[in-house]
C-alpha positions in Angstrom: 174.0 113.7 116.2 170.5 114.2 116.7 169.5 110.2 116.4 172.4 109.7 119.1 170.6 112.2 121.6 167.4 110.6 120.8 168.9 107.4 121.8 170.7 108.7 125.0 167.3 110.4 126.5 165.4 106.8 125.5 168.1 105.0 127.6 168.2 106.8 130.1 164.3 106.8 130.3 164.3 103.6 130.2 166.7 103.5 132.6 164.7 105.4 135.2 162.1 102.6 134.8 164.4 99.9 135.6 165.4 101.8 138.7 161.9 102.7 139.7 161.0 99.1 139.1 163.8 97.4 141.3 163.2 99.5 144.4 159.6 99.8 144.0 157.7 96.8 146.8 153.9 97.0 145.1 154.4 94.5 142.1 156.6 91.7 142.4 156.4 90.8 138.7 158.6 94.2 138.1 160.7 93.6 140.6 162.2 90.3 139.3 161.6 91.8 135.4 162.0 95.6 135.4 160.7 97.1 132.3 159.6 94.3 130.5 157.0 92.9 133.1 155.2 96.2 132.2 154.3 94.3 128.5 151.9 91.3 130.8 150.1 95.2 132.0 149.5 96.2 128.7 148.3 93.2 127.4 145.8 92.9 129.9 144.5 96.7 129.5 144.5 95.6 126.1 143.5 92.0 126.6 139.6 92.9 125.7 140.4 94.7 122.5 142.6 91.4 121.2 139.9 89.1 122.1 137.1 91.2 120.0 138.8 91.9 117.2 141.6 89.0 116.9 141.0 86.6 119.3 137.4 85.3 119.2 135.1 83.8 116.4 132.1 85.7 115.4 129.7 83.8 117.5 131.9 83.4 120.6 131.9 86.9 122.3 129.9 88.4 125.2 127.8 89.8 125.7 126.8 90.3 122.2 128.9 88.4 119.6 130.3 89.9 116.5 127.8 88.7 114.6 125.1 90.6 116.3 126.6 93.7 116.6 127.3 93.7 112.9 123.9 93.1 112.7 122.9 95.9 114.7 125.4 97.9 112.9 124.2 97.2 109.5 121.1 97.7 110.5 121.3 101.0 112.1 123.3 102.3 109.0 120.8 101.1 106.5 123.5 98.8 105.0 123.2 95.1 103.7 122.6 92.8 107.3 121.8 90.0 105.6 124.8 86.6 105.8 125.9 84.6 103.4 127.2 81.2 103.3 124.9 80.0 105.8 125.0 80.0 109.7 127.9 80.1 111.9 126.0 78.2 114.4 127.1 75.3 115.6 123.7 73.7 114.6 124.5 69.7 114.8 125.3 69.9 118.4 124.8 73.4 119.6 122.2 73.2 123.4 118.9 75.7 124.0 119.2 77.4 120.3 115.5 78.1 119.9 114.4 77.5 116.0 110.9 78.8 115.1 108.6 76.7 112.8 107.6 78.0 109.3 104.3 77.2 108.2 103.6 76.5 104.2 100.0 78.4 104.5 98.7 81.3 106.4 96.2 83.8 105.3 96.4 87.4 105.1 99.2 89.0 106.0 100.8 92.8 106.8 103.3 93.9 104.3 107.0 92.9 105.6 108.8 95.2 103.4 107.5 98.6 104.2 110.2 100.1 106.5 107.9 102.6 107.8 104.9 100.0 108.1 103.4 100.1 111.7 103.5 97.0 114.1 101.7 98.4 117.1 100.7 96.7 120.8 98.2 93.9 121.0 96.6 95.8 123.8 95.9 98.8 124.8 97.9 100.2 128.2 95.7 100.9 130.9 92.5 100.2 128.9 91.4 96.9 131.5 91.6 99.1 134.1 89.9 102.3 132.9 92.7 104.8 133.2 91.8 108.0 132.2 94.8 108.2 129.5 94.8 104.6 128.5 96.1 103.9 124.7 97.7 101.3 122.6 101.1 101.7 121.9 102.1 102.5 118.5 105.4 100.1 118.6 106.1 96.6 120.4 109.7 97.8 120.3 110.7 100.5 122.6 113.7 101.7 124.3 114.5 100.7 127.9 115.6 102.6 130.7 118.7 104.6 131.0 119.3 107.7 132.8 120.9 110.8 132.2 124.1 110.5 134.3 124.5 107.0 133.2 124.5 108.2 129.8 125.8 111.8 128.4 123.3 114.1 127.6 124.4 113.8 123.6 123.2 110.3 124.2 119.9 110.7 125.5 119.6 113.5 122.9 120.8 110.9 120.0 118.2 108.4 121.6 114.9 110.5 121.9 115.4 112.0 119.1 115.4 108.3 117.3 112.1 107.1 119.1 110.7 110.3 118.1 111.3 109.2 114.2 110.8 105.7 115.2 107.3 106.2 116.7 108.9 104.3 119.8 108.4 105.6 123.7 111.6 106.8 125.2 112.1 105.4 129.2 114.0 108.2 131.1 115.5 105.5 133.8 115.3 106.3 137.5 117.7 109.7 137.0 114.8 112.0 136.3 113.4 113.3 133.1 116.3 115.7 132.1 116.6 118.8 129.0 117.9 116.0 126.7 114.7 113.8 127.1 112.7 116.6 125.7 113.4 116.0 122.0 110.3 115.0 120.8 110.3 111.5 121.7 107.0 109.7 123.8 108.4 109.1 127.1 107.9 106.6 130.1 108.4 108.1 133.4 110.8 105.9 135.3 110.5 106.2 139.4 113.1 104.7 141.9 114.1 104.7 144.9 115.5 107.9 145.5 112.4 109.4 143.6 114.8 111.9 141.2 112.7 114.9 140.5 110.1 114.1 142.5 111.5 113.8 145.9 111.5 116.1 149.0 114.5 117.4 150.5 114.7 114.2 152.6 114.3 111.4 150.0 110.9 111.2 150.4 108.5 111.1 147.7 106.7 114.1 146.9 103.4 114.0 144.9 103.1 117.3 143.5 106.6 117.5 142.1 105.7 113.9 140.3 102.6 115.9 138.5 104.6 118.9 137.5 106.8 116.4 135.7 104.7 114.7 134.1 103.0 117.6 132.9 106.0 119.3 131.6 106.7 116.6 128.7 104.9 114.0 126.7 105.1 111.2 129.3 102.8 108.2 128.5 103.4 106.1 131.2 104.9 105.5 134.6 106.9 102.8 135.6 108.2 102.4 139.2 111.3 100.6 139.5 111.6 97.7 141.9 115.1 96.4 141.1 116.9 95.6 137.3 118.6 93.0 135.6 122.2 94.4 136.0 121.6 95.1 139.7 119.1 93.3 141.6 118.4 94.2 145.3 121.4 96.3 145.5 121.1 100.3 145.8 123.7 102.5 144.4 125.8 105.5 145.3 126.4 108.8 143.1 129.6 110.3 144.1 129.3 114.1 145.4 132.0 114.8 142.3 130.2 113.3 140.1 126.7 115.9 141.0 126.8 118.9 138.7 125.0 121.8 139.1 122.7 120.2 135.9 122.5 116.8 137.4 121.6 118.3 140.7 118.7 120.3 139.5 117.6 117.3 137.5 117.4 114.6 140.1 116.1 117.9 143.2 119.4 117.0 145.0 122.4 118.9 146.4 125.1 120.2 144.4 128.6 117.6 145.1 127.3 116.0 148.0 127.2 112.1 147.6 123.6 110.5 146.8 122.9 107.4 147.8 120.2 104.9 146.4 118.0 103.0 148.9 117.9 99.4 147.9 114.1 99.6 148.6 111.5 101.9 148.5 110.3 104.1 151.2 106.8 105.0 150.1 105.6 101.4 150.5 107.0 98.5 151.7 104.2 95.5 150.6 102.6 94.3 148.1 99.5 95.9 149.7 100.3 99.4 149.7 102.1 99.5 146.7 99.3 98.5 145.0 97.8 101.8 146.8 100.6 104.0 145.9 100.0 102.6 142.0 96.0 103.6 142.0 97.5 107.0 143.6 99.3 107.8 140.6 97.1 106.3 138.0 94.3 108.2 139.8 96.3 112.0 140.5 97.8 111.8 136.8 95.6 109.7 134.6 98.4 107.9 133.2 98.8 104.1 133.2 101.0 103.4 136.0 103.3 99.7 135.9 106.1 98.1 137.7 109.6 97.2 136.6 111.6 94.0 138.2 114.2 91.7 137.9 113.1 87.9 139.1 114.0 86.2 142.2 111.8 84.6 144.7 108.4 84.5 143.6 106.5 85.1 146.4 105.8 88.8 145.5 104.7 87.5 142.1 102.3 85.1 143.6 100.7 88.1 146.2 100.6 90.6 143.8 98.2 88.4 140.8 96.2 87.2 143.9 95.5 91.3 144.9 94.7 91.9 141.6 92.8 88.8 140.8 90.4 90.9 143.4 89.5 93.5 140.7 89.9 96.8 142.8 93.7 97.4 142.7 96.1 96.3 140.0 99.1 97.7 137.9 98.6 98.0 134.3 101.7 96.6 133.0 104.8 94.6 134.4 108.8 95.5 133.0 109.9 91.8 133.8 113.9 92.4 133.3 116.4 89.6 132.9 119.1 88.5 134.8 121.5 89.1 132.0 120.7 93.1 131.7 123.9 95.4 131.8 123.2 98.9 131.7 124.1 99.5 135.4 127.1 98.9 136.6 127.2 96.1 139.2 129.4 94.2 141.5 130.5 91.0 139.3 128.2 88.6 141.9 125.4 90.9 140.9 125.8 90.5 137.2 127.3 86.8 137.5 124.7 85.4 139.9 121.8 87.4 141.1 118.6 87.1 139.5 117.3 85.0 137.2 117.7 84.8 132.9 114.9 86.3 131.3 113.2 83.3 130.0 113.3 81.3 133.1 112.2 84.3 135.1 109.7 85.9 132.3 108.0 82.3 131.9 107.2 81.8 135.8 106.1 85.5 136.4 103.6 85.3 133.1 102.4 81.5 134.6 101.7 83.2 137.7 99.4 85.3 136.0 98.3 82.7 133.9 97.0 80.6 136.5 94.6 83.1 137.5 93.2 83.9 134.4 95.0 86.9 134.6 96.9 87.6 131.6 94.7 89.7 129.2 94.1 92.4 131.7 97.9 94.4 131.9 100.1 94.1 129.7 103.8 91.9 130.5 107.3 94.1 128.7 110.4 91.7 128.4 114.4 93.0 128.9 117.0 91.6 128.5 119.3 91.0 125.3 115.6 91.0 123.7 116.8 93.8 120.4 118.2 91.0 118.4 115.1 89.3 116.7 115.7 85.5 117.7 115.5 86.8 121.4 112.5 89.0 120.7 111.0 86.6 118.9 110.9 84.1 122.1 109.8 86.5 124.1 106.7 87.1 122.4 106.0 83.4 122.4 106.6 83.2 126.1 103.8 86.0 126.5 105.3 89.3 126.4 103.7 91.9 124.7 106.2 94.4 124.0 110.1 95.0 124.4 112.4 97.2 125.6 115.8 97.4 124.4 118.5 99.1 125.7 122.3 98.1 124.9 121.1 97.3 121.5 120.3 100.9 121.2 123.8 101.9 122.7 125.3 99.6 119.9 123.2 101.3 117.0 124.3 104.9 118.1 128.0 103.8 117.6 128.7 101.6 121.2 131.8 99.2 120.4 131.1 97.2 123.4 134.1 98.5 124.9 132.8 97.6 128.6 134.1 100.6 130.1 131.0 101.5 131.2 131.7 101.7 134.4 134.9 103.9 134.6 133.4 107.3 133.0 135.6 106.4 130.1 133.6 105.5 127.3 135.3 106.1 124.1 132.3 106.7 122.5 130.8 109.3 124.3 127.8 107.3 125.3 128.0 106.0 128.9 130.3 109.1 130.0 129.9 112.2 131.6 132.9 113.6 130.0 132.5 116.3 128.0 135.9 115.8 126.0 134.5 112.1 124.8 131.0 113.1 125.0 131.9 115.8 122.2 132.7 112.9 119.6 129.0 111.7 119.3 126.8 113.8 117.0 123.3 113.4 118.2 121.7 114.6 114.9 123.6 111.9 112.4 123.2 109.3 115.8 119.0 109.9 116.3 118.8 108.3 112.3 121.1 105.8 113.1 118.7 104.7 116.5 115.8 105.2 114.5 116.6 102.8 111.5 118.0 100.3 113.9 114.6 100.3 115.6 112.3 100.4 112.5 114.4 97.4 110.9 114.1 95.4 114.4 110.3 95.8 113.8 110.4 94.7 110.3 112.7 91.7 111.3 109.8 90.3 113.9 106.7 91.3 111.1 109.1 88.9 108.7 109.2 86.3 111.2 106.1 86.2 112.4 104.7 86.1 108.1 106.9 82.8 108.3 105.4 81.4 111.1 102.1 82.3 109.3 100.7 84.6 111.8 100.1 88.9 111.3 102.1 90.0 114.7 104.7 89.0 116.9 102.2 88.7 120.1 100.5 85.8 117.9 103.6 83.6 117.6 102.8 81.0 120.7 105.7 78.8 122.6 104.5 75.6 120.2 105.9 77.7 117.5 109.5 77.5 118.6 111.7 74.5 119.5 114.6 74.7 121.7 117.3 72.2 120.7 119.5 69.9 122.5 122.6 69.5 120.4 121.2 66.9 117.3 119.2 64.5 119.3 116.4 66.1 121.0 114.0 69.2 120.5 111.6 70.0 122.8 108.6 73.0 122.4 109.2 76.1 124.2 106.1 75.0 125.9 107.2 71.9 126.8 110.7 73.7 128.5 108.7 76.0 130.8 106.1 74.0 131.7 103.3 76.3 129.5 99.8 74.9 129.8 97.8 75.2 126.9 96.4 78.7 126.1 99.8 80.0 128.1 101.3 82.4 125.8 98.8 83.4 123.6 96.4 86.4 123.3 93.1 86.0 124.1 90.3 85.4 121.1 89.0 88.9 121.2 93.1 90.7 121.5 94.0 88.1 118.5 90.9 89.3 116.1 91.6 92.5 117.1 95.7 93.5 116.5 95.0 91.3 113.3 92.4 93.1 111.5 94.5 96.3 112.4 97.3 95.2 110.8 95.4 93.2 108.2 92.0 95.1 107.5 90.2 91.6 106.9 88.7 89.4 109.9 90.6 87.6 112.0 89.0 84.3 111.0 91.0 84.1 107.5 94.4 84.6 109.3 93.5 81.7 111.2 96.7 79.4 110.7 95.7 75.2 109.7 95.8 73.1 111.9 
């Protein structure tokens, strides 16, 4: 009796759909297949979900394959990352996989199995310039910037708290430095275009407020944000319902009334007086003071070495973010097409530098996909000195790449400002996880830099890797981006110098054969 009511309340349900279906004038897929077409909208809700986990191979997906996410996984959790069975790269015929040269002898080199061992920056930030707080950060690998709002506060929380045992710098993003970024971990102040927590009542930046930030927390740096990866040129809007009372206080604006993001910035608008506006805060707060930017047309490159090339006015580091960053939600053109890749982009701005003799006096930070250790590994060869990851960190506090990034329905509790989902990520357990994940990235580019025969990652130059063109041709990162000789590499005195701090013997016996 009771199956038989069951079945007469699922038919008539059932029936209700059909009827809804056949009058409704939206979709004409229903109308022509009531109740069945609504199987084509599930599958294509759930169309993402088959291709991860059924679908696709393990080096197929974007943007990070299964591989590297296990990786990342297995790394974060302190379980066995290795692979066996060899590669699942297509390596006979496979285009641009880069392949880094062993060498058979080196001389001294660091310990590559100390998980705690230090791998500190070549140079020291601010230190060319004389700022007044200048020092040489303690990691090359450091997480990027993403902002409270973007993320829940239980992931900023998870993610300071893992630089902090890391011995990384934390990047607050352009949201403002918020409660959850005060959990022990170094920060790097990130300034946009709305100036959020430093700003006056009409958008305008506002000095003092800046300096009571920056004294209120253990911020290392400053790093004004021109544009990003994900985003380029393109401003952004934070819905009124989406301004708490907490956000509100955070960013110094009004409680559910819509902020929107200036594409550009409003306290300068050259080369010329940003360069101004960066000696103004290097000079009011002693801190090194850099830029962050995706790369388009080089012309503001170009300007800003020749400024510097002067002597008076520079910025002590550059954030030189790739094309295919993702941590802010974009329009698809915007992520698709605007901007370029980091390597293309990262080798032209460092040879812009380079021509001038330039390169030794700030220090250049690559983005981009760079917290898998192939990618890092190039970067350091094309010139970069440290890098920032930041979806790689998502992924080691429990991200399943679920893309939803966008919709304030992460099921992870990460990019989500809902406290029901937000609830489900334990920022204590999470921190270790962000922590190991970052400590074994380190060790991964200290073991591939031993096999290259060299002490640190900034030593690896772009002769050292080979980009391949299916199985007939190899050509030098060098040769790809047009590097001159000396592009790429520290100079004599930075070499002698990282490598007798990691080594404790002079630089000339870690001096590779020739």
């Amino acid at each position: 009796m009771q199956a038989r009511r069951i079945g007469a309340v699922a038919a008539t349900a059932v029936a209700l759909v059909a009827a809804r279906d056949l009058v409704q004038k939206r979709h004409a897929l229903l109308r022509n297949f009531p109740v069945i077409g609504h199987a084509r909208y599930l599958l294509e809700t759930i169309g993402p979900e088959l291709r991860q986990y059924i679908v696709t191979s393990n080096e197929e997906e974007r943007p990070f394959s299964r591989d590297q996410r296990t990786w990342i996984y297995a790394s974060a959790k302190e379980e066995n990352n290795y692979f066996g069975f060899g590669t699942e790269v297509d390596v006979e015929h496979v285009q641009g996989h880069a392949y880094l040269k062993q060498r058979t002898f080196a001389g001294a080199l660091p310990d590559t199995h100390d998980p705690q061992a230090p791998l500190p920056s070549a140079k020291v930030l601010g230190g060319p310039r004389g700022r007044a707080k200048a020092f040489r950060p303690a990691s090359v690998v450091n997480i990027s910037a993403m902002s409270f709002g973007s993320l829940s506060g239980a992931a900023i929380t998870a993610l300071n708290k893992g630089a902090a045992l890391a011995g990384t710098m934390h990047n607050t993003g352009e949201g403002g430095l918020s409660p959850y970024h005060r959990n022990g971990g170094d920060l790097v102040l990130q300034i946009g275009t709305s100036y959020f927590g430093c700003r006056n009542e009409d958008g305008s930046f506002n000095l003092d407020k800046l300096k009571d930030v920056v004294a209120s927390a253990p911020v290392k740096a400053i790093e004004i944000k021109l544009s990003q990866g994900a985003k380029p040129g393109l401003g952004g809007m934070l819905p009124g319902a989406k301004v708490t009372p907490e956000i509100a206080e955070i960013r110094g604006i009004p409680v559910g009334k819509d902020c929107a993001s200036p594409s550009r910035h409003s306290a300068f608008g050259d080369v010329d007086s940003m360069l101004d506006f960066v000696e103004l805060l290097a000079t009011e707060t002693g801190l090194p003071v850099g830029v962050k930017s995706a790369v388009g047309e080089l012309g503001f490159w170009q300007e800003l070495a020749a400024l510097m090339a002067r002597g008076d006015r520079g910025v002590d580091f550059v954030t030189v973010d790739g094309g295919e960053g993702g941590t802010g939600a974009a329009p698809r053109i915007f992520a698709d097409s605007v901007s370029l890749p980091f390597r293309m982009g990262f080798s032209r701005v460092y040879g812009t530098f380079a021509e001038l003799g330039l390169t030794d006096e700030l220090t250049f930070i690559g983005s981009g996909k760079l917290g898998l250790p192939e990618n890092a590994a190039v970067a350091f060869a094309l010139g970069a000195d440290m890098i920032n990851v930041a979806r790689e960190a998502m992924l080691s506090i429990g991200c399943i790449q679920s893309q939803k990034c966008h919709t304030d329905k992460c099921p992870t509790g990460i990019a989500t400002q809902n406290q029901w989902l937000a609830r489900g990520l334990d920022p204590t357990s999470k921190a270790t996880r962000a922590a190991v994940y970052l400590r074994t990235l380190r060790r991964e580019l200290m073991k591939v830099s031993s096999a290259v025969g060299v002490a640190h990652p900034g030593l690896i130059t772009a002769d050292d890797i080979e980009i391949m063109n299916g199985d007939y041709e190899a050509r030098t990162l060098a040769g790809v981006y047009g590097y001159k000789d000396g592009w790429g590499e520290l100079g004599p005195h930075l070499a002698k110098e990282i490598t007798e701090l990691l080594v404790g013997t002079p630089a000339s016996t870690n001096t590779r054969p020739e």
